[in-house]
C-alpha positions as CSV (number, residue, x, y, z in Angstrom):
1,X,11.0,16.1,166.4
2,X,9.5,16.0,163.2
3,X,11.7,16.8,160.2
4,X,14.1,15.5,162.1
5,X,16.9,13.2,160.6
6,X,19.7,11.4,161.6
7,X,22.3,13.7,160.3
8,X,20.6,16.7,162.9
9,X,22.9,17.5,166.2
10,X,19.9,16.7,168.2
11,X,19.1,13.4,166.7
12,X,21.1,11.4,169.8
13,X,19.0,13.6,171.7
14,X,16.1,11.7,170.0
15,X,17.4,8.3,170.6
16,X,14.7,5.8,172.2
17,X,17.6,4.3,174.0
18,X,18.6,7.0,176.2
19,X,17.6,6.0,180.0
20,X,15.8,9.0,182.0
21,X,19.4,9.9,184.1
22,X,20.8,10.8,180.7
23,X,18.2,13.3,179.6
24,X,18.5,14.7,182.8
25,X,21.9,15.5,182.5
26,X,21.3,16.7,179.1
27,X,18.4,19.0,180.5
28,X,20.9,20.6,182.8
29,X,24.1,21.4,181.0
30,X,22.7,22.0,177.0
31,X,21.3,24.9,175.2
32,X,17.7,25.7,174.9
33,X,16.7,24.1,171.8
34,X,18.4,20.5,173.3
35,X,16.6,21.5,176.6
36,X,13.4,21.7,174.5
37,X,13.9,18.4,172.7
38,X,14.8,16.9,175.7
39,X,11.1,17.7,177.2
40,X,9.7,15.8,174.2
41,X,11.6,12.8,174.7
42,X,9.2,9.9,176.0
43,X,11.7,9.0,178.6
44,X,12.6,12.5,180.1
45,X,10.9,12.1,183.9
46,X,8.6,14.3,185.0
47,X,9.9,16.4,187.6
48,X,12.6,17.1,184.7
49,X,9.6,18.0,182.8
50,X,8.1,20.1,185.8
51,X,11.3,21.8,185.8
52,X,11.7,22.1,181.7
53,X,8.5,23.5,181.7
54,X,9.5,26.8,184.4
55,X,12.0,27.3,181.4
């Protein structure tokens, strides 16, 4: 997110690269502040978003 930088713990959390199965996983196991990142990642699906979002 913004002020973000590569040094952050949620900057692989940030990574374009990460395919949509791996930020699910990530939005099931993590805390809520990688949860919340996770939903503003471009790749995140949307039911994981649908589900984020009841959070």
């Amino acid at each position: 997110m913004a002020g973000e930088t590569g040094s952050s713990p949620h900057a692989a959390v940030l990574a374009p690269v990460l395919t949509a199965a791996q930020l699910t996983l990530l939005s099931e196991k993590l805390s809520p502040e990688i949860r919340a990142v996770v939903a503003g990642h471009p790749n995140t699906p949307a039911a994981v978003l649908g589900r984020l979002a009841a959070d």
